[in-house]
N, C-alpha and C positions, 0 to 999 in steps of 0.2 A: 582530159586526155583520154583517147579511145584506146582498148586492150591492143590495138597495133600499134600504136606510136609509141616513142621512146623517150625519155626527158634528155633532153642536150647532157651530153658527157663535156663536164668541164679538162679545157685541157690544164696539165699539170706542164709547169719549167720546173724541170732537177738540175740542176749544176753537180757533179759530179768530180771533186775537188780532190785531185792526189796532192801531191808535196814537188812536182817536178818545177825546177824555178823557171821554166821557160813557158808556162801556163798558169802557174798558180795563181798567179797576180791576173790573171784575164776572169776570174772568178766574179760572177755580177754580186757581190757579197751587198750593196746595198741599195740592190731593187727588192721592194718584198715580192715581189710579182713569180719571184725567184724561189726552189727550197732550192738547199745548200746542204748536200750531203757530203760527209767528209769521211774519212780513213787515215789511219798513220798516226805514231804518237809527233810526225811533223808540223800538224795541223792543230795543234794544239793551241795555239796562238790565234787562231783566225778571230776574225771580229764577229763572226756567227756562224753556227751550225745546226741544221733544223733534223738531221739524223746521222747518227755515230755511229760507221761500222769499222769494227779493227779486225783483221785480217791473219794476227801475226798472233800468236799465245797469249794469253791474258797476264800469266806470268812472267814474260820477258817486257813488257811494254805497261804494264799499271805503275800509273804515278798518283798518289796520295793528294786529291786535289779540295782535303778540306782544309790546308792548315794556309 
């Protein structure tokens, strides 16, 4: 590859997963082709999540998820 040319940018799919019930379930949860980023302690339950962002106070929404 010559200092002008660039290497192919892979593209990335995010699905971007709230808790609304009239979307959730449209979630591609099992294509890996797919990340699956979620929010909410809604989502709690999904069958996968490749990045967890919560949004709302760590203190009003941590649940104890080692016992």
């Amino acid at each position: 590859m010559s200092e002008t040319e660039t290497a192919p940018v892979k593209e990335r799919k995010i699905a971007i997963v709230g808790t609304a019930p009239s979307s959730r379930s449209l979630a591609p949860l099992h294509d890996p082709s797919w990340e699956i980023w979620a929010c909410s302690p809604g989502n709690q339950t999904l069958q996968r999540v490749d990045r967890w962002y919560e949004i709302h106070a760590l203190e009003a929404t941590w649940v104890d998820c080692s016992t």
